[in-house]
C-alpha positions in Angstrom: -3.9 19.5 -42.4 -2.2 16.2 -43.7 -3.3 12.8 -42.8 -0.1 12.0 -40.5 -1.3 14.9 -38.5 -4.8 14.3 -38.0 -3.9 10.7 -36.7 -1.7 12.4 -34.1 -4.5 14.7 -33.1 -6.7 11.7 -32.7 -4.6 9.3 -31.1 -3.6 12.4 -28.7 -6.9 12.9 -27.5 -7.5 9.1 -27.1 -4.4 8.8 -24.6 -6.0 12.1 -22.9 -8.8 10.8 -22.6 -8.2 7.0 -21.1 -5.6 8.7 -18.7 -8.5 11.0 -17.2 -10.8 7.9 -17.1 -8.2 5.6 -15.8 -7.8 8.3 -12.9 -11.5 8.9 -11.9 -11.4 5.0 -11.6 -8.6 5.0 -9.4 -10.6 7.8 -7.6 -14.1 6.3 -7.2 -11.9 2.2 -6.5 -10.0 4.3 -3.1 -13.1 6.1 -2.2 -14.4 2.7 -2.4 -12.1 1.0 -0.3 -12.0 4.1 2.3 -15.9 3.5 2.8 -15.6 -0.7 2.6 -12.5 -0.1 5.6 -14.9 2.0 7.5 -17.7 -0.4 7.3 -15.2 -3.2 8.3 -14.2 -0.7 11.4 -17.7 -0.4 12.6 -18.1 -4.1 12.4 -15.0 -4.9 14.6 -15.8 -2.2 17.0 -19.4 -3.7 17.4 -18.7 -6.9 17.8 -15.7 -6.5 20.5 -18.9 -4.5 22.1 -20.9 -7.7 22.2 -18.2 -9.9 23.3 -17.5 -7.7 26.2 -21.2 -7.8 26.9 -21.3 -11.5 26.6 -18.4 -11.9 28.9 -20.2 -10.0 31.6 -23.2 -12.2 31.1 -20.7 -15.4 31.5 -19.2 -14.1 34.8 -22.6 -13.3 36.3 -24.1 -17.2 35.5 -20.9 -18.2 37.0 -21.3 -16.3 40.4 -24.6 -17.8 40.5 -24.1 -21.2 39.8 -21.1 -21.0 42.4 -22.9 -19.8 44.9 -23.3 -22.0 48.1 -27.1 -20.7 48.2 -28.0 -21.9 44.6 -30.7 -23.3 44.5 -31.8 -23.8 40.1 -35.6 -24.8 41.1 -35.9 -21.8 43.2 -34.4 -19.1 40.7 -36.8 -20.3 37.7 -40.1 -20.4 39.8 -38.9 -16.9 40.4 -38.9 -15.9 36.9 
């Protein structure tokens, strides 16, 4: 075996080589990304949860305070 093709040997495997790691990259980067985009999703979904919660909340201290009846010293000496 000459020189000339040994260094094509070599430099073959080398470009092999980085292509396949260049791929499991890419690979492990969108598995990644998949997993960050479900966190984000789970986030989004759980906070429109608590809004809708909190906006319940807010309608029900409206009704109270808009009430004819309301009477502030008597509800907290309730409590």
């Amino acid at each position: 075996m000459d020189f000339f093709t040994f260094a094509v040997i070599v430099i073959a495997i080398l470009s092999v080589t980085k292509v396949l790691q260049i791929g499991v990259v890419a690979k492990n980067k969108s598995s990644e990304q998949g997993s960050v985009l479900d966190d984000v999703a789970a986030i989004k979904a759980e906070s429109e949860k608590e809004i809708a919660e909190l906006r319940e909340r807010i309608e029900v201290l409206e009704k109270i305070v808009t009430e004819k009846n309301y009477n502030l010293d008597q509800q907290i000496r309730s409590l």
